[in-house]
N, C-alpha and C positions, 0 to 999 in steps of 0.2 A: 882314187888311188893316190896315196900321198908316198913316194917312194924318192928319198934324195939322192939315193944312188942310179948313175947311168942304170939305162935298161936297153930293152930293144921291141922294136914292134914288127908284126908283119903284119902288112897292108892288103887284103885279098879284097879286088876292086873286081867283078863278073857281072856278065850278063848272059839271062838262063835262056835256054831252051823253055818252050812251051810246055806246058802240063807238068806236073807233079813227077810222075812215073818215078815214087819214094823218096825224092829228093827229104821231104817233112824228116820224116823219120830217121834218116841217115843223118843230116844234120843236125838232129837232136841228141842222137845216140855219139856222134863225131866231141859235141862242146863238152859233152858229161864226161866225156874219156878226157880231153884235153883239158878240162879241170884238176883230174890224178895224176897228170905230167909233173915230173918234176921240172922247177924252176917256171912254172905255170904262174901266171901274176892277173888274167883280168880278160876278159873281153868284151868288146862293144860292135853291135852289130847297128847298119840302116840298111833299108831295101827301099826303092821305087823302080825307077825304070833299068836302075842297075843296084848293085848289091854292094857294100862296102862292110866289109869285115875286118877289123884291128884283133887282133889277141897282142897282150902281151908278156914277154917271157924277160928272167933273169939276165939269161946271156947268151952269147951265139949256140953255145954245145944246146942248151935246152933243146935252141929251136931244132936244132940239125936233129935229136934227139928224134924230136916230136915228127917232124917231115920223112924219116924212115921207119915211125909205128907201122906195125901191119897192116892194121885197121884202117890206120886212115890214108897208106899206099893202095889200100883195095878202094875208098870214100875217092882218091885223087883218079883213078882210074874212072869209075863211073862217073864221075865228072866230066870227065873228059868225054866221056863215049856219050852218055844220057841227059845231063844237066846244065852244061852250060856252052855258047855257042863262042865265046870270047872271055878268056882271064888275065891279070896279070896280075904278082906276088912281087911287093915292095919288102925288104928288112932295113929300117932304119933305127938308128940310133939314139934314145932318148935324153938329154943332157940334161933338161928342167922341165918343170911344167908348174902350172898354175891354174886356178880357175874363179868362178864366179859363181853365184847361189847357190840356192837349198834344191839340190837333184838328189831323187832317190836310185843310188845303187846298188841293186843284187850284186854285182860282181867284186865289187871293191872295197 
């Protein structure tokens, strides 16, 4: 993602409850909607013992946008109730970035 304008990221740092019980699916169907967002810019996910998720968005309204969808106010609820047992939601502010080698990215 080479973007020189400020942006903004939200940091979704979790850790899940045991078993599936659809979490696959709903986060599948959650990044494919969040791709049609407007002011939608990229996401990058890792999992191990806990789950770190980055999306990145144009500007604040995006996100505020994105975090009152229906969908994914219905995705934050069964989160809460079924998939994960601890979260916390960072929006920080991107001022530059830079990087290093030949990485292949879907999102970017």
């Amino acid at each position: 993602m080479q973007n020189t304008n400020p942006y903004y990221a939200v940091i979704f740092t979790s850790k899940r409850t045991d078993g599936d019980n659809g979490y696959s699916i709903m986060a599948e169907q959650i990044e494919v909607l969040a791709k049609t967002q407007p002011g939608y810019l990229g996401m990058e996910s890792a999992k191990e013992n806990i789950g770190i998720t980055v999306s990145y968005w144009e500007n604040l309204d995006a996100i505020k946008s994105w975090k009152e969808n229906t969908a994914h106010l219905f995705a934050q609820e069964k989160g809460k109730k079924d998939w994960y047992s601890w979260y916390k939601v960072r929006v920080c502010k991107i001022e530059r970035e830079y990087e290093f080698g030949n990485m292949i990215q879907d999102d970017f």
